[in-house]
C-alpha positions as CSV (number, residue, x, y, z in Angstrom):
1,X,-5.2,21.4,62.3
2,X,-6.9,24.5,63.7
3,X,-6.4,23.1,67.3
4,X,-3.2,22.0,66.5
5,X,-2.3,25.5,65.4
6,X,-4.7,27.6,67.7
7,X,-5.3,25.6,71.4
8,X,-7.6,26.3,73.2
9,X,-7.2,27.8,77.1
10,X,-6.9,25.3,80.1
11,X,-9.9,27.5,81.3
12,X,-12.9,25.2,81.0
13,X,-15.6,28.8,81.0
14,X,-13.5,29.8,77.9
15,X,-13.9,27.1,74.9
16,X,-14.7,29.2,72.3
17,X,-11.8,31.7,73.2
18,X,-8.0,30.1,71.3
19,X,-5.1,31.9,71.8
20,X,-1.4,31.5,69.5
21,X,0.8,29.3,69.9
22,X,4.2,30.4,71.3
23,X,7.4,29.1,72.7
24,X,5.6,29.8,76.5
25,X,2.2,27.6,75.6
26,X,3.4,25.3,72.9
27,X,4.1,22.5,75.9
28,X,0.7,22.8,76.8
29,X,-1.2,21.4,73.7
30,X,-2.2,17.9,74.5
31,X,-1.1,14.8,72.8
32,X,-4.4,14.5,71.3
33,X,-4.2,17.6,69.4
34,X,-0.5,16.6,68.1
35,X,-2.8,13.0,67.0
36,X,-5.7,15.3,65.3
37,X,-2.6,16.9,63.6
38,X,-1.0,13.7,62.3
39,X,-4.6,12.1,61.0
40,X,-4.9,15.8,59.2
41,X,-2.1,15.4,57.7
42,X,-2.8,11.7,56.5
43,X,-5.7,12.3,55.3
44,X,-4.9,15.4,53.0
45,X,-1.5,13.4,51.7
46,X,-3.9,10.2,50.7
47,X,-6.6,12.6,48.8
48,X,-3.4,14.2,47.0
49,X,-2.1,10.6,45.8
50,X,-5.8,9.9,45.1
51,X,-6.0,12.3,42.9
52,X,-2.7,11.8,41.2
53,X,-3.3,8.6,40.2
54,X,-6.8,9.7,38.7
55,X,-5.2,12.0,36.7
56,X,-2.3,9.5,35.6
57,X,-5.6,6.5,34.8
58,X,-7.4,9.6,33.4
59,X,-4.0,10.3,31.0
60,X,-3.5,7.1,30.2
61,X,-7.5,6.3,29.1
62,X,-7.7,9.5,26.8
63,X,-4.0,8.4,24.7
64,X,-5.9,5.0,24.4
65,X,-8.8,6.9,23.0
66,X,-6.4,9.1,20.6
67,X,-4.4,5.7,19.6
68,X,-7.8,3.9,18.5
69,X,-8.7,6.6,16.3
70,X,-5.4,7.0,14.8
71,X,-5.8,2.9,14.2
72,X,-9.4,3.1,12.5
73,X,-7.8,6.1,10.3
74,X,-4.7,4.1,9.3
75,X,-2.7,6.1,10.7
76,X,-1.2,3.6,12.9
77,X,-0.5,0.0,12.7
78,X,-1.6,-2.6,15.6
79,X,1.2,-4.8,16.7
80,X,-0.5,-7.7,15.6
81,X,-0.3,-6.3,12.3
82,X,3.0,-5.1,12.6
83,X,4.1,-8.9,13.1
84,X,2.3,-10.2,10.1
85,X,4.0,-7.2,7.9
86,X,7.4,-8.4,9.6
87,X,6.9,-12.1,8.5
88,X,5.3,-10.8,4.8
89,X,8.6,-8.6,4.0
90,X,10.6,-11.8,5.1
91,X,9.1,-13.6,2.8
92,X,9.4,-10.5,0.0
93,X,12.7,-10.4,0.9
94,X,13.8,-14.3,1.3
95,X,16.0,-15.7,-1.7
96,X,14.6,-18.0,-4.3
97,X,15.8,-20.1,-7.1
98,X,14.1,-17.4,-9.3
99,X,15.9,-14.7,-7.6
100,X,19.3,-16.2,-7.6
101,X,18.6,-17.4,-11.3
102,X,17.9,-13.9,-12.1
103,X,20.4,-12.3,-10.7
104,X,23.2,-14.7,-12.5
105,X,21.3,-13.3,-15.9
106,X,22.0,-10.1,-14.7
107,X,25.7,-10.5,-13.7
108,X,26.4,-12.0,-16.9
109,X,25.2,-9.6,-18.8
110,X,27.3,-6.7,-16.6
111,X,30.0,-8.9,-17.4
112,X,29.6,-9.2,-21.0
113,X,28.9,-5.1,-21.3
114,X,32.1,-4.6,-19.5
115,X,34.3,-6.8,-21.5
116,X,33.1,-5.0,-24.9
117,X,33.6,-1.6,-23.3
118,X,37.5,-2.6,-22.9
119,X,37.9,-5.1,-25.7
120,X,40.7,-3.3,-27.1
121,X,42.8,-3.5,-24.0
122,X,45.4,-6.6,-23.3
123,X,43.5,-9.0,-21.1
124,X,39.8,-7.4,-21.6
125,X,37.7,-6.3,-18.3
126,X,39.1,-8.7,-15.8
127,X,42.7,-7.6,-16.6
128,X,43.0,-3.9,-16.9
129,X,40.2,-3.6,-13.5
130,X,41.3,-6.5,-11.3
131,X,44.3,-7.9,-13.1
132,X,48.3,-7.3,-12.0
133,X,49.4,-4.8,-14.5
134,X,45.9,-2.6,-14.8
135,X,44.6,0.1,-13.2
136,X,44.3,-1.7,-9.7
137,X,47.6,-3.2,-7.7
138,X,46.2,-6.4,-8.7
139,X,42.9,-7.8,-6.9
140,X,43.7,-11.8,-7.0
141,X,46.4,-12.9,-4.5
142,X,47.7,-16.0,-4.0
143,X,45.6,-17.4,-1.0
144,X,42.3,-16.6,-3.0
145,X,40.8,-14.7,0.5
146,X,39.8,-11.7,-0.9
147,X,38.1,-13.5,-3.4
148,X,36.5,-15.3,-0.3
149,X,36.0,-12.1,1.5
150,X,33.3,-10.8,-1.4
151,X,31.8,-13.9,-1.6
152,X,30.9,-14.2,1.8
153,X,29.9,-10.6,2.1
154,X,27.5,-10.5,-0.9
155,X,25.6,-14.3,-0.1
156,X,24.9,-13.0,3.8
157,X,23.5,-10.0,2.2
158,X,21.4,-12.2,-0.3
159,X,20.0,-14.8,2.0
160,X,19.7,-12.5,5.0
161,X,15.6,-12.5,4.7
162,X,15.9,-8.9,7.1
163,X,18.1,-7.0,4.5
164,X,16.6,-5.4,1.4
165,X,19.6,-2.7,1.0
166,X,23.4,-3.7,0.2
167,X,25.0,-0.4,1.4
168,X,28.5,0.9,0.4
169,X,29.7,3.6,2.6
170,X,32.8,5.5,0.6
171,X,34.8,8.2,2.5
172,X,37.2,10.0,0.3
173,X,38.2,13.4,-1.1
174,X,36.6,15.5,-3.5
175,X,37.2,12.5,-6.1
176,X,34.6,11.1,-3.9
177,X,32.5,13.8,-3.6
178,X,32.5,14.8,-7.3
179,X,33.7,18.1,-7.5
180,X,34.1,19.7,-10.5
181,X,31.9,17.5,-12.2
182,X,28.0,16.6,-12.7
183,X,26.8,14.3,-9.7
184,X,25.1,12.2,-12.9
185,X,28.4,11.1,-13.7
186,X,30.6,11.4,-10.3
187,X,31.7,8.0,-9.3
188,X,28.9,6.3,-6.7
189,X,26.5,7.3,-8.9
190,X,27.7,5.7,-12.0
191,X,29.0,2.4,-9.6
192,X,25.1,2.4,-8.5
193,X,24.1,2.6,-11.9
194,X,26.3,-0.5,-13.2
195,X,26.3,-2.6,-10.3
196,X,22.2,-1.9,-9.6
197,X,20.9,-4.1,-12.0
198,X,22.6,-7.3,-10.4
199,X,20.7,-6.4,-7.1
200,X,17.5,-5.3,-8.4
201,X,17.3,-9.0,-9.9
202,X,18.1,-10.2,-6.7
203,X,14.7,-8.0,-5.1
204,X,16.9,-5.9,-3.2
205,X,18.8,-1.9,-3.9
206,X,21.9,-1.5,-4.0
207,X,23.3,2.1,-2.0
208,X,26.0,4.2,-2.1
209,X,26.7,6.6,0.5
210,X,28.9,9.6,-0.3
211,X,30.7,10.8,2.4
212,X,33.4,12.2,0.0
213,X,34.5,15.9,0.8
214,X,36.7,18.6,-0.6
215,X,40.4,18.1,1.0
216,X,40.2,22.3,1.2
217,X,37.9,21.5,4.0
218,X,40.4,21.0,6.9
219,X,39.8,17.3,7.0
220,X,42.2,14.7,5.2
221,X,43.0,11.0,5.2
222,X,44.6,11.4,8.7
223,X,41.5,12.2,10.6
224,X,38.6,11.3,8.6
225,X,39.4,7.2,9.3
226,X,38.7,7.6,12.7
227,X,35.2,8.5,12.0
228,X,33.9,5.9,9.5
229,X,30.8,4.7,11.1
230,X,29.6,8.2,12.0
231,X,30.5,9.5,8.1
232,X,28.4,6.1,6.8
233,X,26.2,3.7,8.3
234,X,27.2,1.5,11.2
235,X,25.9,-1.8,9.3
236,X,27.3,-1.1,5.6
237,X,28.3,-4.0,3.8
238,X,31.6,-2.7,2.0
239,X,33.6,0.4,2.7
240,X,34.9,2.4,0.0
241,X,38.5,4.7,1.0
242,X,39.9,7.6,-1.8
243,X,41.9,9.7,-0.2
244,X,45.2,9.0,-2.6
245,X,45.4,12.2,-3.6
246,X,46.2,13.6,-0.1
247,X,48.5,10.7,1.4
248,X,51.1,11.6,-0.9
249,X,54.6,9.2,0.3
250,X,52.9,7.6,3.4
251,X,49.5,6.1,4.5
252,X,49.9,3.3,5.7
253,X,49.2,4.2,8.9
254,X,45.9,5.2,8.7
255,X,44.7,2.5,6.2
256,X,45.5,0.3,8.5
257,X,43.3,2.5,11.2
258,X,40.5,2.3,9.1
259,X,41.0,-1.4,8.4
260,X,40.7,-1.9,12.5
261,X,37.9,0.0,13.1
262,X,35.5,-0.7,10.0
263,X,35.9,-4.0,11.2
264,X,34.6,-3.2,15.0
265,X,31.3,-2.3,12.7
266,X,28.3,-4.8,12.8
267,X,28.7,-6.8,9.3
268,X,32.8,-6.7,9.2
269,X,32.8,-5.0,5.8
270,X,35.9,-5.6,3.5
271,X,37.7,-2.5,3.0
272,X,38.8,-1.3,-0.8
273,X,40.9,1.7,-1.3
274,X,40.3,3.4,-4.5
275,X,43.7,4.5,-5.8
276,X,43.7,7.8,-8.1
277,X,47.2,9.3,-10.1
278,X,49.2,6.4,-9.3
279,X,52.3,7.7,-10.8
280,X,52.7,10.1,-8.3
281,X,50.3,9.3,-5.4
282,X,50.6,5.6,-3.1
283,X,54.8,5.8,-4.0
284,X,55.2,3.4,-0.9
285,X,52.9,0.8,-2.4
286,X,54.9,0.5,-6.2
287,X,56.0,-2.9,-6.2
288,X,60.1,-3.0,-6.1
289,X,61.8,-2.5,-9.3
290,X,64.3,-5.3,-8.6
């Protein structure tokens, strides 16, 4: 490099004397000064990527160091034993005569607490809940296929040996949210408390998310459908809809939105809209006087 930068004179009674390089004497520097230039250059770039690579090893060695300790401390697991807790919560979590045994025991007994709660209505539970004529449009149709729809839904989530959680992701108004009344008693958290014991036999939870929110909030029925898998989570197993209050003559439209696009989510979940004040919400869906 310095007799690249400095030649030295043509004289041969001058060597120790170098002189600058300039636009006049720059033609003059032999080609074997351009080829000490080139192996100066080499060499410098090679100790550079020399040293790089130390200090990527050297990086590299120390968070290997910093990983072991974390192991010994149990801070950490290993993936080896990350595999064998895999295959043990597959097994906590696989269904078993004894689970499915216990968690008919439990559903009867739901079944028999809800029928003496409304023994003094026509028809009992099943009528004035899911029955033509009660406080729903009437859940059985003809073709049986919602009836399939649940079915299906809940036994994937039982004998799926991965899940642990059935999750209901409800989007709604302030009847959701539980406005002007305790969360205790708003409406996920009693469904968690009557429905949980079914699951809990069944050695999974059962989860309600609550995206409910005031309609005062410049949100509504209209936009909030679009949204449904950022408002819950992407894999729920049943989405709940009350925003009846707000759709007034018409929502049809974006029922059938949310219909659509909670079934682009990853489990398909059935769809139930919760219908509030239904003598003067939902008028469109009042089944024809004639």
């Amino acid at each position: 490099l310095r007799n690249a930068i400095m030649p030295k004179k043509q004289n041969p009674n001058d060597d120790d004397e170098l002189v600058p390089l300039s636009a006049n004497n720059s033609a003059s520097s032999s080609p074997h000064d351009a080829s000490v230039s080139k192996r100066s250059l080499t060499r410098y770039l090679a100790i550079g990527l020399i040293v790089m690579v130390g200090c990527y090893h050297l990086g590299r060695f120390t968070c290997m160091l910093e990983h072991q300790e974390l192991l010994e401390e149990g801070h950490v697991e290993s993936k080896s034993s990350g595999k064998s807790k895999s295959k043990k919560d597959e097994a906590d979590h696989a269904m078993t005569p004894a689970k499915i045994a216990a968690a008919r025991s439990a559903g009867q007994e739901l079944l028999s607490l809800l029928d003496d709660y409304y023994q003094h209505h026509k028809g009992g539970a099943s009528h004035i809940l899911m029955g033509k004529g009660g406080w729903s449009k009437g859940w059985f149709d003809t073709l049986g296929k919602r009836e399939e729809k649940m079915i299906d839904t809940m036994a994937r989530a039982l004998l799926n040996p991965h899940q642990s959680v059935f999750k209901i992701g409800l989007i709604g108004s302030s009847v959701a949210a539980g406005h002007d009344n305790c969360r205790y008693d708003n409406y996920p958290e009693q469904l968690i408390r009557t429905w949980q014991s079914v699951w809990n036999a069944a050695g999974m939870e059962l989860q309600v998310q609550n995206a409910g929110q005031g309609g005062g909030c410049g949100d509504s029925h209209k936009n909030q459908v679009w949204c449904v898998q950022q408002n819950v989570s992407p894999d729920v197993d049943i989405v709940h809809y009350s925003w009846s209050y707000f759709e007034g003559n018409d929502g049809r439209n974006e029922r059938e939105s949310l219909v659509r696009w909670s079934h682009l989510l990853a489990k398909s979940p059935p769809v139930h809209f919760i219908n509030v004040n239904f003598d003067t919400t939902c008028l469109w869906e009042k089944p024809d006087e004639n």
